[in-house]
C-alpha positions as CSV (number, residue, x, y, z in Angstrom):
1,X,0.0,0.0,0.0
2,X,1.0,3.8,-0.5
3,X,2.2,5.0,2.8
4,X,1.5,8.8,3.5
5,X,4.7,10.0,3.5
6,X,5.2,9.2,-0.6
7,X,1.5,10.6,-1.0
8,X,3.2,14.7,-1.3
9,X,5.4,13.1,-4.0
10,X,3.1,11.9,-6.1
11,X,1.3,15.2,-6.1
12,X,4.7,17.0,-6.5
13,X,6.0,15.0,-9.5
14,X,3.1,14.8,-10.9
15,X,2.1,18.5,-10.8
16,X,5.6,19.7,-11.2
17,X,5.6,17.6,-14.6
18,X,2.6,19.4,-15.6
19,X,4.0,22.8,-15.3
20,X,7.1,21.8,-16.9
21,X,5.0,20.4,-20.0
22,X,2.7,24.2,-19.9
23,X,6.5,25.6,-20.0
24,X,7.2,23.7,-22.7
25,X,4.4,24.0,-25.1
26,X,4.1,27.9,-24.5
27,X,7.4,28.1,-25.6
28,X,7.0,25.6,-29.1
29,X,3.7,28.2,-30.0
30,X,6.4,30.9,-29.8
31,X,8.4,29.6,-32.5
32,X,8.8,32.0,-35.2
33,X,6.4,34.7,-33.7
34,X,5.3,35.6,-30.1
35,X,2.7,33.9,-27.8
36,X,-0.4,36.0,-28.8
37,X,-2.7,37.5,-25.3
38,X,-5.2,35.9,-24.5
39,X,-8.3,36.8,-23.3
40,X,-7.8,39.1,-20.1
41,X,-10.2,37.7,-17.6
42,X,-12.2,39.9,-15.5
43,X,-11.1,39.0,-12.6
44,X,-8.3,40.0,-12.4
45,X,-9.2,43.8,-12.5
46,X,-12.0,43.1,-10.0
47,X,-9.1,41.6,-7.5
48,X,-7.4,45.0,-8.2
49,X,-4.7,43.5,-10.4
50,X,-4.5,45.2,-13.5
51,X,-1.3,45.7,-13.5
52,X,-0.9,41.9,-14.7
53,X,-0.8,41.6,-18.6
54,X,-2.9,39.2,-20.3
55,X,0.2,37.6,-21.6
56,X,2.0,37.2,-18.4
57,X,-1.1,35.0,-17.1
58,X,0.2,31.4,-19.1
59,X,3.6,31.9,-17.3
60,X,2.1,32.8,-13.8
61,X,-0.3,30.2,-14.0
62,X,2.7,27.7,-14.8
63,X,4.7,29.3,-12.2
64,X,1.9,29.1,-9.3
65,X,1.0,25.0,-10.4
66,X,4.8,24.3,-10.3
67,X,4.8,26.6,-6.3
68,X,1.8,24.3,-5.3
69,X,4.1,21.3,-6.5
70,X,6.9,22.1,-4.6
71,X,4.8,23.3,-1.4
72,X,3.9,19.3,-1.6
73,X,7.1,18.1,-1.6
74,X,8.0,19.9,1.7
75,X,5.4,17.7,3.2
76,X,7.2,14.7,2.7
77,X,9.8,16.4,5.1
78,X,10.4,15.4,8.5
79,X,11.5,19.1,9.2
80,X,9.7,21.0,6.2
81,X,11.1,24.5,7.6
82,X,14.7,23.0,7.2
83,X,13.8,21.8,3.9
84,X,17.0,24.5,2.6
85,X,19.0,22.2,3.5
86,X,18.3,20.1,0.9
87,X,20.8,22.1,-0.6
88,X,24.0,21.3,0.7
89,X,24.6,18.0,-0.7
90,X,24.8,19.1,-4.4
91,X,28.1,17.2,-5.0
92,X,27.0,14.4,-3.7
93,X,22.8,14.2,-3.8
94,X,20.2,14.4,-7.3
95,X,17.8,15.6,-4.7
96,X,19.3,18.4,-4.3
97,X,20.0,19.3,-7.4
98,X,16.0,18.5,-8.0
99,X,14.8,21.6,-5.2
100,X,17.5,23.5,-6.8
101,X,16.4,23.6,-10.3
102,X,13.0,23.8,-9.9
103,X,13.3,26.5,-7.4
104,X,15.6,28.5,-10.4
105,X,12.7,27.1,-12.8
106,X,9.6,29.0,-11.2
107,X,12.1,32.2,-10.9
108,X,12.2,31.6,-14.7
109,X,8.8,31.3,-15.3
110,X,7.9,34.3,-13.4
111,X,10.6,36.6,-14.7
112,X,9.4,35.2,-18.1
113,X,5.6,36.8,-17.7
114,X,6.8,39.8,-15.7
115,X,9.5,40.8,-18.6
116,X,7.1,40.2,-21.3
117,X,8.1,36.8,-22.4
118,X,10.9,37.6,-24.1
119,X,12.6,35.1,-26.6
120,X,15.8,34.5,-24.4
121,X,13.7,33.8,-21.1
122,X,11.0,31.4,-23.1
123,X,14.0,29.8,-24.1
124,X,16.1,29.4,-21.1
125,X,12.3,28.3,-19.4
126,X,12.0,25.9,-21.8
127,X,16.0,24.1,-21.3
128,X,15.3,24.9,-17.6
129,X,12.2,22.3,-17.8
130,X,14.0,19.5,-19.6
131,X,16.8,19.8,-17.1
132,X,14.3,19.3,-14.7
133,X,12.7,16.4,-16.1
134,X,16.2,15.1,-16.4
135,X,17.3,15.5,-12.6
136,X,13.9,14.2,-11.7
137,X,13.8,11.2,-13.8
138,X,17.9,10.4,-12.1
139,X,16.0,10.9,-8.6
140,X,13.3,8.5,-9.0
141,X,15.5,5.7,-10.9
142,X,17.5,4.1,-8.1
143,X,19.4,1.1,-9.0
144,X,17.5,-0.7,-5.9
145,X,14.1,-0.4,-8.6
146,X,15.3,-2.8,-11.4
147,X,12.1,-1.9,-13.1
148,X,12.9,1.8,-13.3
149,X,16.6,2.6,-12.4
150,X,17.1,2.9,-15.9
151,X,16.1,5.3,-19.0
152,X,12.6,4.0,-18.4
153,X,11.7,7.4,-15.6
154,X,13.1,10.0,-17.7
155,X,10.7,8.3,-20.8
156,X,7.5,8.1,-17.9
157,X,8.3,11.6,-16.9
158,X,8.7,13.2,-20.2
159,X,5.7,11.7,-21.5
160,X,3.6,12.6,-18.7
161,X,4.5,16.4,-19.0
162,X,4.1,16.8,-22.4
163,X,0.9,15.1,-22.5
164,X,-0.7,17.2,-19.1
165,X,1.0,20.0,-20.4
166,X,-0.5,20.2,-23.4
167,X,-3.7,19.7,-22.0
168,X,-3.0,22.3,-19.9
169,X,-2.0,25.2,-21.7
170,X,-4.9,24.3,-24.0
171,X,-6.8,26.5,-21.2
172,X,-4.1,29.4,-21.8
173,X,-3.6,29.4,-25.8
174,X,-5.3,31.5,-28.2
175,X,-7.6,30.0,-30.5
176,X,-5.2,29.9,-33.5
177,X,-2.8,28.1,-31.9
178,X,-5.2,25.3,-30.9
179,X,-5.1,22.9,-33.7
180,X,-1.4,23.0,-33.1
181,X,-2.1,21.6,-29.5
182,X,-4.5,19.1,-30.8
183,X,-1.9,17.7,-32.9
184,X,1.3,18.0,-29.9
185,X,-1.6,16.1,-27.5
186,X,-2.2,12.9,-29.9
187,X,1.2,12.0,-30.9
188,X,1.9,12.5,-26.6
189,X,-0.9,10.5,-25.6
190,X,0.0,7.3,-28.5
191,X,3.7,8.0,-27.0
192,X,2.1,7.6,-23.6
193,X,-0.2,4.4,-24.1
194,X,2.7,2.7,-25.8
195,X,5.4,3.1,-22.9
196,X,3.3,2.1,-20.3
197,X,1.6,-0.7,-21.9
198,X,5.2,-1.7,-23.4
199,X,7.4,-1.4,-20.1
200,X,5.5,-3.6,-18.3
201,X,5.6,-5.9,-20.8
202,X,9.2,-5.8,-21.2
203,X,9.2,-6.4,-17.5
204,X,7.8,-9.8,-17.9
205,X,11.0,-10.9,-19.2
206,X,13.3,-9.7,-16.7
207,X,14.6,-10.6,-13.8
208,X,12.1,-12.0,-10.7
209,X,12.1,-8.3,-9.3
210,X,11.3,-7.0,-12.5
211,X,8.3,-9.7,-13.2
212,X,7.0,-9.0,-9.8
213,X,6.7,-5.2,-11.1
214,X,5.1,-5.9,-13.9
215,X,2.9,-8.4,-12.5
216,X,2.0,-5.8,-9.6
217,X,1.0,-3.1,-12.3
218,X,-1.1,-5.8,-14.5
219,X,-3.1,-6.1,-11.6
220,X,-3.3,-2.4,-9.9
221,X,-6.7,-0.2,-10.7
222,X,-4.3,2.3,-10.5
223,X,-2.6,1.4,-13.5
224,X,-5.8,0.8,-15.5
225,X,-7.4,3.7,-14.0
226,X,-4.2,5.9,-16.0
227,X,-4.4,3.9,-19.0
228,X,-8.2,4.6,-19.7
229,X,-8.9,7.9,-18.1
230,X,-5.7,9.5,-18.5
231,X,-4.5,8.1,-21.7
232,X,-7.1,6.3,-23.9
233,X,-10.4,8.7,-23.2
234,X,-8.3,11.7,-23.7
235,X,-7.2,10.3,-26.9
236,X,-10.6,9.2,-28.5
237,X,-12.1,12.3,-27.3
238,X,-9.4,14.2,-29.0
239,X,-9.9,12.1,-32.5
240,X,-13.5,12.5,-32.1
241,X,-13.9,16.1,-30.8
242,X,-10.5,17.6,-33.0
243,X,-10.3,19.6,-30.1
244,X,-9.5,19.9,-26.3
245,X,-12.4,20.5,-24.4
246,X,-12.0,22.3,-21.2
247,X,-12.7,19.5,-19.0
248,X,-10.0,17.1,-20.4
249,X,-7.0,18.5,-18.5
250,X,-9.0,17.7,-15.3
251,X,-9.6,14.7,-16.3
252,X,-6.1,13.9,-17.7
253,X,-4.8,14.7,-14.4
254,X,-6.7,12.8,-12.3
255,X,-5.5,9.8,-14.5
256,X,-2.0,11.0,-14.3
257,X,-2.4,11.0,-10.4
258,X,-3.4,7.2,-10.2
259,X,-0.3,6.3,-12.6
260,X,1.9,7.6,-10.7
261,X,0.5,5.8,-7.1
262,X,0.7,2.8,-9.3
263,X,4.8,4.1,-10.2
264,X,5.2,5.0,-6.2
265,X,3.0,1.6,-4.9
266,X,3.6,-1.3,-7.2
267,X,7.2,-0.6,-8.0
268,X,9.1,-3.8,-6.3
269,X,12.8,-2.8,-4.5
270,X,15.3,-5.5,-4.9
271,X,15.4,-6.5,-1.4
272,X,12.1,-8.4,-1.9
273,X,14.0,-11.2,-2.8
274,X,16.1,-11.5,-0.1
275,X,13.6,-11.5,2.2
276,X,12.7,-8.1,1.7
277,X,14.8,-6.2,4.0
């Protein structure tokens, strides 16, 4: 079962990934011209905050998801007021080099809506977010996981944000830019279904640990849960629809929650077969 404590990282990862993946995508439908406004909502005058530009609200709503994310992680802290420390093991620790760049990351992401979304920052957002991805995906593959201390994470992470993220900033993109989206979100989603119906497949041919992973994830309603709500509805509705309606992200997400409790809970450590230690 999922203990409590890895609960704040599956929120954390997960929403972390999707911010990365809103980073991302705002910064492919700037290619060649600049992320047109869009809409300005009304509420932001009525909370007094007109001072905000319409385009700056993509970036700050990327920027508060991926603060939320990392609020989250603190709670899988014993001490979450000594969580700087996390710091000062950078030569030695992926962790820390995880709170590091995604605390540098939402700087980016901020400065980037407050400056006007300038080329250079959309750009440096957008190699700032694949770093991320990268140092995640080294945290969460430990040798001790034969499954997943491999290539494998990275795949499962990257995946997972492009595919939430493009969901995501579908709330955030003008019109124009949509049937771009539509197309970035199939070819995720068909990415998606095939790594995590493939890996565990693959799994079956591994070692012991690795079958008892794979066999775990054939039989979690976690793992189904992802594959149909988070990855096979969003995809027929897609083909069917040719668009993203404005429910799907909320959707996608909750199916992206249950994979990754399946990733956190059915995941077997080597020690399992000696005894498990």
């Amino acid at each position: 079962m999922l203990s409590e404590l890895e609960l704040p990282l599956v929120f954390f990862t997960t929403l972390s990934q999707l911010a990365v993946g809103m980073t991302l995508l705002y910064a492919l439908c700037s290619v060649g011209a600049p992320l047109p406004a869009p809409a300005r909502p009304r509420w932001l005058d009525s909370l007094g905050l007109p001072w905000i530009p319409a385009t700056a609200i993509p970036w700050f709503a990327a920027a508060a998801i991926l603060g939320l994310a990392l609020l989250a992680s603190m709670a899988h802290l014993s001490y979450p007021l000594e969580s700087v420390r996390t710091l000062a093991a950078l030569s030695t620790s992926w962790l820390s080099w995880e709170i590091l760049v995604f605390g540098v990351l939402v700087a980016l992401m901020g400065l980037t809506g407050l400056l006007g979304a300038s080329r250079w920052l959309v750009a440096l957002s957008a190699v700032g977010g694949l770093l991320a991805l990268f140092v995640q995906g080294k945290v969460y593959a430990p040798p001790s996981y034969p499954a997943i201390g491999n290539g494998v994470t990275f795949l499962i992470f990257l995946v997972t944000a492009v595919s939430l993220g493009t969901a995501g900033a579908s709330w955030f993109i003008p019109s124009e830019r949509q049937p771009l989206l539509r197309r970035v979100l199939v070819g995720a989603l068909c990415a998606a279904l095939v790594l995590f119906i493939a890996a565990p497949c693959i799994w079956t041919s591994g070692s012991s640990v690795m079958q008892r992973t794979a066999e775990a994830y054939f039989a979690s309603p976690f793992y189904w849960t992802h594959i149909l709500l988070g990855l096979v509805l969003p995809l027929g509705v897609v083909l069917v629809w040719r668009r993203i309606p404005a429910w799907l992200p909320l959707l996608m997400l909750i199916g992206a929650l249950a994979g990754r409790v399946a990733f956190c809970a059915e995941t077997v450590h080597s020690a399992t077969s000696i005894g498990g230690l």
